[in-house]
PLY file of the C-alpha trace (Angstrom):
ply
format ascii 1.0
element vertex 145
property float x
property float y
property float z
element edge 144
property int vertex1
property int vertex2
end_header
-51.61 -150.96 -61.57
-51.04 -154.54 -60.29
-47.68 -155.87 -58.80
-46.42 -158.91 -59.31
-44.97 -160.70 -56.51
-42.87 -164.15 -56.85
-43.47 -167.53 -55.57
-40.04 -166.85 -53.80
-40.78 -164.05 -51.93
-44.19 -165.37 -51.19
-42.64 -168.29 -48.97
-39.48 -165.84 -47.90
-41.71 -163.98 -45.87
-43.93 -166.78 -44.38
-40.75 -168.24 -42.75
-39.02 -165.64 -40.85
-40.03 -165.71 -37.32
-41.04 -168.18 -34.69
-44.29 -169.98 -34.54
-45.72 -170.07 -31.26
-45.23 -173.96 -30.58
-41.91 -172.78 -30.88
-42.05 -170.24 -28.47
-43.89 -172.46 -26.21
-41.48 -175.11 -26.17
-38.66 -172.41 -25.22
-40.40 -171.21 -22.78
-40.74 -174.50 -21.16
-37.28 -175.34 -21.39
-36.00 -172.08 -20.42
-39.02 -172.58 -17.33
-37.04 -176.16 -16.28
-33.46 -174.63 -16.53
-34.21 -171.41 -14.11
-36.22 -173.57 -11.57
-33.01 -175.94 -11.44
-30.96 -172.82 -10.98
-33.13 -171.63 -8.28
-32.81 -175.01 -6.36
-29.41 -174.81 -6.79
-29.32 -171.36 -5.39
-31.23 -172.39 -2.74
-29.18 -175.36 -1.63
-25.94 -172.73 -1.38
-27.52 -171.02 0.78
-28.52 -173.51 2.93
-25.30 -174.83 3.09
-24.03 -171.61 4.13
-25.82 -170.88 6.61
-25.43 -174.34 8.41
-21.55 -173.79 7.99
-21.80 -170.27 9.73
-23.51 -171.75 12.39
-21.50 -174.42 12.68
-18.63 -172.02 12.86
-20.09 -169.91 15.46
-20.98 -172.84 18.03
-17.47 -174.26 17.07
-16.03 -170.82 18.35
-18.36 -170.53 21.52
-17.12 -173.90 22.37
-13.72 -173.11 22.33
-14.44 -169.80 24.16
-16.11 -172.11 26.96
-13.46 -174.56 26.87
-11.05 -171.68 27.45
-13.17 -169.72 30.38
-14.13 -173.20 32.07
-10.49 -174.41 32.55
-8.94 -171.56 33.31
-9.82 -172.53 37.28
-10.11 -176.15 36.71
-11.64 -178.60 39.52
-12.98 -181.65 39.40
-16.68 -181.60 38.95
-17.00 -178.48 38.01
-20.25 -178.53 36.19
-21.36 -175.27 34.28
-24.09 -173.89 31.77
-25.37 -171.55 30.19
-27.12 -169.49 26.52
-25.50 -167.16 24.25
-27.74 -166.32 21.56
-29.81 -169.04 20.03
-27.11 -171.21 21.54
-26.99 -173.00 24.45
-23.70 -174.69 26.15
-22.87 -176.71 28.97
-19.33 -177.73 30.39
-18.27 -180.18 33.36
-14.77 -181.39 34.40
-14.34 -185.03 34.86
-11.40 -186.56 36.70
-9.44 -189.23 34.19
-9.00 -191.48 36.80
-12.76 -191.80 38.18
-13.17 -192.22 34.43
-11.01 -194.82 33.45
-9.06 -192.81 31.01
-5.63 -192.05 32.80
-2.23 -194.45 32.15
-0.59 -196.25 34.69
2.45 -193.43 34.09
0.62 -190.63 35.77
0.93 -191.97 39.26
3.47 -189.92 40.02
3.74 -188.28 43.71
3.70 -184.36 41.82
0.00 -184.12 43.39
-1.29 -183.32 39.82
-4.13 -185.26 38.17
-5.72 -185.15 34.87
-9.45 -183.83 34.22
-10.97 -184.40 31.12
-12.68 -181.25 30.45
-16.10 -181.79 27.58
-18.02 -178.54 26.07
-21.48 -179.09 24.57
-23.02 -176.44 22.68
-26.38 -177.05 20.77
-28.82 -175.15 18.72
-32.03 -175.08 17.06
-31.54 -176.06 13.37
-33.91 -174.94 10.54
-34.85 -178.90 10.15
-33.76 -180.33 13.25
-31.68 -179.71 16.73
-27.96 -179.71 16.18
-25.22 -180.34 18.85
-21.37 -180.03 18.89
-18.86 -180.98 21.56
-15.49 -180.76 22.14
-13.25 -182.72 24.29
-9.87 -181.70 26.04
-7.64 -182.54 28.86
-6.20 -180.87 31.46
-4.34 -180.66 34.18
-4.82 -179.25 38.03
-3.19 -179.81 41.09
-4.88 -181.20 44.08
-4.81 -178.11 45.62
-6.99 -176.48 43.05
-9.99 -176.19 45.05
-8.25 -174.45 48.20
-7.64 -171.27 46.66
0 1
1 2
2 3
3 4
4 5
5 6
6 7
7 8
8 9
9 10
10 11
11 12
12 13
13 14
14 15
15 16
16 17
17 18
18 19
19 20
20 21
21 22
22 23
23 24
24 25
25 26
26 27
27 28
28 29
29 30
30 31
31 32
32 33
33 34
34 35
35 36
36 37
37 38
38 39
39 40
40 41
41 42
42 43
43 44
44 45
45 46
46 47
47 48
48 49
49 50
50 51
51 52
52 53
53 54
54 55
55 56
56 57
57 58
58 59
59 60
60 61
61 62
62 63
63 64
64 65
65 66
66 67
67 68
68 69
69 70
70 71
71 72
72 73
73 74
74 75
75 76
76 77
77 78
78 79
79 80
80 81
81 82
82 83
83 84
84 85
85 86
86 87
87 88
88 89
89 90
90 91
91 92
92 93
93 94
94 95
95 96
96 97
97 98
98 99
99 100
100 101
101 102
102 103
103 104
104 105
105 106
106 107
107 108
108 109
109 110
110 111
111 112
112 113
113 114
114 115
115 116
116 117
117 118
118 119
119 120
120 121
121 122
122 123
123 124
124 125
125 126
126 127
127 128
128 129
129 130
130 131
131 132
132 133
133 134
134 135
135 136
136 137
137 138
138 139
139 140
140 141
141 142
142 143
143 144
């Protein structure tokens, strides 16, 4: 007994599937789009994790800031660590810095100080520093208490 098979379905069943230059050439693309993804994921990351650090010397800053001029003298100098961070605050007098207006010569006995917070860190590329900057105000008698 002998079956005859069409021409037709010869060829219909030769071209269903992928050849494997085909499959190659997927894989290579699909290779190229994942390893962009993956930089991509990486760079988020990164980013993230610079912003939270940023965030959390931002908020020891203002912590010192707060601590530091809560007895405010001129001069005051101060430092110190908190985790991987380190900080350092001093108290400058506006007038010894050239800073204060002619307005605040007033006979109240209260000068300016221009209070500055550093806090820096160790970065995953390189050493990273913040500072912040305020002004305040203290009475002559400050340091007699």
């Amino acid at each position: 007994m002998t079956l005859f098979v069409s021409p037709s379905q010869a060829t219909f069943s030769r071209a269903s599937g992928f050849s494997l230059i085909e499959m190659l050439v997927a894989m290579a693309i699909m290779g190229v789009a994942l390893s962009a993804l993956y930089q991509s994921a990486m760079g988020s990351t990164r980013n993230a994790r610079v912003s939270a650090e940023y965030s959390q010397a931002v908020a020891l800053a203002e912590s010192t800031m707060d601590d530091f001029s809560a007895q405010l003298v001129v001069g005051k100098a101060d430092r110190g660590q908190f985790g991987n961070f380190e900080w350092s605050a001093r108290a400058d007098s506006l007038v010894a810095a050239g800073l204060q207006g002619s307005e605040q010569s007033d006979t109240s006995g209260e000068t300016l100080a221009l209070v500055t917070v550093w806090v820096s860190w160790a970065g995953h590329s390189s050493p990273r520093e913040i500072s912040l900057q305020s002004v305040g105000r203290i009475s002559e008698n400050a340091g007699d208490s």
